[in-house]
N, C-alpha and C positions, 0 to 999 in steps of 0.2 A: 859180708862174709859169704863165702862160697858156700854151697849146698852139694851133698855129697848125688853123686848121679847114683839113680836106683842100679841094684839088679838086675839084668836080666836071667830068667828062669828057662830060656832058652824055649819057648813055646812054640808051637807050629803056630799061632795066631801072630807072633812078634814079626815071625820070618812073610807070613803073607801080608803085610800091609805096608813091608819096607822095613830095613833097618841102617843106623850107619855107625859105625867105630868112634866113639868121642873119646877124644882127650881129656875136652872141660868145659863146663858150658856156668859163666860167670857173668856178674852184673860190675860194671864199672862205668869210667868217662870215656867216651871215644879219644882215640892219642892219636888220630890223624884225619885224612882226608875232609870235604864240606864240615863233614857233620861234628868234628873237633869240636869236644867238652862237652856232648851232649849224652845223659846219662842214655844207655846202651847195653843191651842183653849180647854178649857175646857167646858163637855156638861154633867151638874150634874139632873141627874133623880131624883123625888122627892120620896120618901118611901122606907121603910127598915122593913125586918120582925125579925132583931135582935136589941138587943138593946146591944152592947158593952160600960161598962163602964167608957175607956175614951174615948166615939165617941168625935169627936171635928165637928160633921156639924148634931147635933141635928136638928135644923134647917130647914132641908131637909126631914125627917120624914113624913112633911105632909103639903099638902099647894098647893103651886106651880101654873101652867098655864097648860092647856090642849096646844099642839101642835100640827100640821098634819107635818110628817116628811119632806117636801117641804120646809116648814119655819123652822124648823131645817136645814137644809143641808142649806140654803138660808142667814140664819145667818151667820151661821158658815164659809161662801164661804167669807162675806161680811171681812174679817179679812187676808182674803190669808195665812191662816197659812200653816206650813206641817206639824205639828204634830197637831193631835187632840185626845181626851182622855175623856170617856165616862166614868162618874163616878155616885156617889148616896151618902146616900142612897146604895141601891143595885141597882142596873139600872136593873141585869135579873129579879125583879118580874115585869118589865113588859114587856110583850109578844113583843111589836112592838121594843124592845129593839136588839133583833136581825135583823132585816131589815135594821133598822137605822145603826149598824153598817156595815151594806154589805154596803149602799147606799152610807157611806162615804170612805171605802176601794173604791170601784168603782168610786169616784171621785178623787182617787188618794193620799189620806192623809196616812200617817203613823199614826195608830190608835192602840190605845193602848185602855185594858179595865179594870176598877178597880171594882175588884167583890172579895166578902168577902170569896167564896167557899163554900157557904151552900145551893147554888142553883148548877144544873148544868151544864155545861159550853160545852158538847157536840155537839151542835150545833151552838158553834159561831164558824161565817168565819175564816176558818184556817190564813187568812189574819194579823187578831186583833193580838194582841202581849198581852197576856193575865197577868195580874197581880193577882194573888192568893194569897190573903191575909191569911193565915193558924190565927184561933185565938187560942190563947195561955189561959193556965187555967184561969189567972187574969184578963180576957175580962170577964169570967164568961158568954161566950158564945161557949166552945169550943167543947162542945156537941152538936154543929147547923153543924161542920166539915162534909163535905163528901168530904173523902177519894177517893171515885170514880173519883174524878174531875182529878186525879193529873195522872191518864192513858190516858187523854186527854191533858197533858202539852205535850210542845215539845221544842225545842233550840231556836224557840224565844222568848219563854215564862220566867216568873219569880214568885218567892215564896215567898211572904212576909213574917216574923213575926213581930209583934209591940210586943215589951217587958217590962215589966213593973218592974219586979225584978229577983233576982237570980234563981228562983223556975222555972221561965218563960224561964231563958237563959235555965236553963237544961234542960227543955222538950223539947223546940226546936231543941235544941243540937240531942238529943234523933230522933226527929222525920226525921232531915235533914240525918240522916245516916238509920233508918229507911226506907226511903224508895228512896235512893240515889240520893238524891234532887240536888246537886251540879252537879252530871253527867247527868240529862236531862231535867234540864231548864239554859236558858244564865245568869241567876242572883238568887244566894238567897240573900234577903234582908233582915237583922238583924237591927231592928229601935228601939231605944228605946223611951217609953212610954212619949211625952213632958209631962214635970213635975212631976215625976212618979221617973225615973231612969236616974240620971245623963249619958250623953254618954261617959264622960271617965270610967265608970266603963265600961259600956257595951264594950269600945274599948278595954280596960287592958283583961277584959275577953275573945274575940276573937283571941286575941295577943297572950296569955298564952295558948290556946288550938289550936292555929294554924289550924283556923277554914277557910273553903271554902268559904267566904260568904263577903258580900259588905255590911257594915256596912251604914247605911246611918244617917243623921239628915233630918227636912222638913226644905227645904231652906225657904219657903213663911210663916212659923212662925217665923225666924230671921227676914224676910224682911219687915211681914204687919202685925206682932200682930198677926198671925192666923183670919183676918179681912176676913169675908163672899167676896165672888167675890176675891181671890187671893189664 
């Protein structure tokens, strides 16, 4: 069960120690990347300056709760997880989005961050296990890409693409030997599109090109309907 996110009282104490806009900060199964089925503290930021069209957490765009990072980390403590996973929305547009993740690497969690790549990423704690969503033409966001990000990936990091059709596997294809994705991050991940692109074609096609890469499905669409809070 989800836990309702406190109040904020709006205090000058909340606002000097950092704050950021949540959406929802929920305990589930990871539904993707390495750490797939491993139980998971999720902490989803609210706003996004892309708009990819099949986001599935519209939702998240806009809205949300002001938090002071205290009652984040405070939450999040209350679940004892070890992994926790800072998502959005984009969670880098906003600023305290980086403290937040020191403060929870310093408490000891395996943190992981899911960021689309068109902010960024140079200053997050080498800690974070960074997930780079690369978007693909049929996001019709794939001119928001910075390239710059991927000299900041390292061996525990990982490359998403979400694919949509054949056009989509080829450019990926193209971009993963473009700039030798598979030799220096721990995963590229090849997903395709829910509802878009069946995954036995996406798998037949990796099969047939004897491709470097983890093919994945989102486990928590099997699980919950792709239902908010999972």
């Amino acid at each position: 069960m989800n836990k309702p996110l406190p109040h904020s009282d709006g205090a000058p104490s909340a606002v000097a120690e950092g704050a950021l806009r949540i959406t929802e900060i929920f305990y589930s199964l990871q539904g993707e990347a390495r750490t797939v089925g491993l139980p998971t503290v999720f902490v989803r930021l609210t706003g996004c300056p892309l708009r990819c069209v099949y986001c599935d957490t519209a939702y998240a765009f806009s809205g949300g709760e002001m938090m002071p990072l205290s009652a984040i980390l405070g939450q999040v403590a209350g679940y004892a997880p070890r992994y926790v996973t800072v998502t959005g929305g984009e969670p880098l547009a906003q600023p305290d989005c980086l403290p937040l993740l020191r403060q929870l690497c310093d408490a000891g969690y395996e943190v992981s961050l899911e960021t689309s790549g068109a902010l960024p990423v140079a200053e997050v704690d080498p800690r974070v296990v960074k997930v780079l969503d690369l978007k693909t033409p049929a996001s019709e966001e794939a001119h928001r890409n910075d390239y710059g990000n991927i000299a900041h990936l390292t061996q525990r990091d990982q490359v998403k693409f979400v694919i949509c059709d054949r056009a989509d596997y080829e450019w990926a294809r193209f971009k993963l030997d473009e700039y030798q994705l598979a030799a220096k991050v721990s995963d590229v991940l090849f997903s395709p599109s829910h509802g878009s692109l069946p995954g036995r074609d996406l798998a037949e096609w990796i099969l047939a090109d004897n491709l470097p890469v983890r093919m994945q499905l989102q486990l928590h669409k099997y699980l919950w309907n792709d239902e908010p809070g999972h």
